[in-house]
N, C-alpha and C positions, 0 to 999 in steps of 0.2 A: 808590565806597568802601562799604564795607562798614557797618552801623550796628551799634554796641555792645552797644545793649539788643536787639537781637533775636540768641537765642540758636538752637542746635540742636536739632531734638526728640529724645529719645530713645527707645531702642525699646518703656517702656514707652507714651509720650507716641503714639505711631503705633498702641498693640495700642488703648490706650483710647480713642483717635477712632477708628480703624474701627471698633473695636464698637460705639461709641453710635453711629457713622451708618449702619452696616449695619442695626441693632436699630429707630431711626427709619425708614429707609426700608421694613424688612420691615411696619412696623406701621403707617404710611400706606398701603400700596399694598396688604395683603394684602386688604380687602375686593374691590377690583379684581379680583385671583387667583381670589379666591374665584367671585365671579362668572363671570367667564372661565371656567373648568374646569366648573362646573355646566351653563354654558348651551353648553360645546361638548359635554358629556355628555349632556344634553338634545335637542339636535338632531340627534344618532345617536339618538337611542330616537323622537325623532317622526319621523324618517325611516322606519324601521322601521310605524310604525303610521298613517303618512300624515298628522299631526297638523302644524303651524307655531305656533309660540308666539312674541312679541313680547320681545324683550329687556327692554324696559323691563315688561312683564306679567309675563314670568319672576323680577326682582326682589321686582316689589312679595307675590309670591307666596312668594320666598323667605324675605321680611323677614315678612310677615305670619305665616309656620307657621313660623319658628323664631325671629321677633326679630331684630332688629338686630346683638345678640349674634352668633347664628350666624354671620355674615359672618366669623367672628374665630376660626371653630372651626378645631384644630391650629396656629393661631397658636405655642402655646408648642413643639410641639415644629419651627416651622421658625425659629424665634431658637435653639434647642437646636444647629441646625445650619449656620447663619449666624454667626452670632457669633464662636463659635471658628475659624471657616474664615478670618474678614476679621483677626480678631487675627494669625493667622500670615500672611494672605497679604500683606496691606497696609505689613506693617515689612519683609519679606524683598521686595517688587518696591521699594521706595525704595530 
């Protein structure tokens, strides 16, 4: 049987959780991103010059000449493009 008090979401109830959870995930994980892409961009350029650098050296090198912040740099514009994307896609795949 069915229960009374739980009702149906509607479509804006689906645009507004996937954006807060598209918007949360982009904002936990983007430091991750960010790293990833440096340090695969990093090891084509020490490839190139015979150099190896330690991921974890790579980091702390990251964080030390730009800050912790940097890890977070273009963050706004990929919630710019996240966010409206999980707003439509998330009520139209239910």
């Amino acid at each position: 049987p069915t229960n009374p008090q739980v009702r149906e979401l509607s479509v804006s109830d689906y645009q507004f959780a996937s954006g807060c959870a598209s918007a949360t995930t982009k904002i936990l994980l983007y430091p991750l991103d960010t790293v990833k892409t440096r340090l695969q961009h990093l090891r084509h350029t020490a490839a190139r010059s015979g150099h190896a650098i330690s991921p974890v050296r790579a980091i702390r090198t990251f964080v030390a000449h730009e800050g912790s912040l940097g890890l977070y740099r273009g963050l706004v514009g990929a919630l710019i493009g996240i966010i409206p994307y999980s707003m439509v896609y998330m009520p139209t795949y239910e």
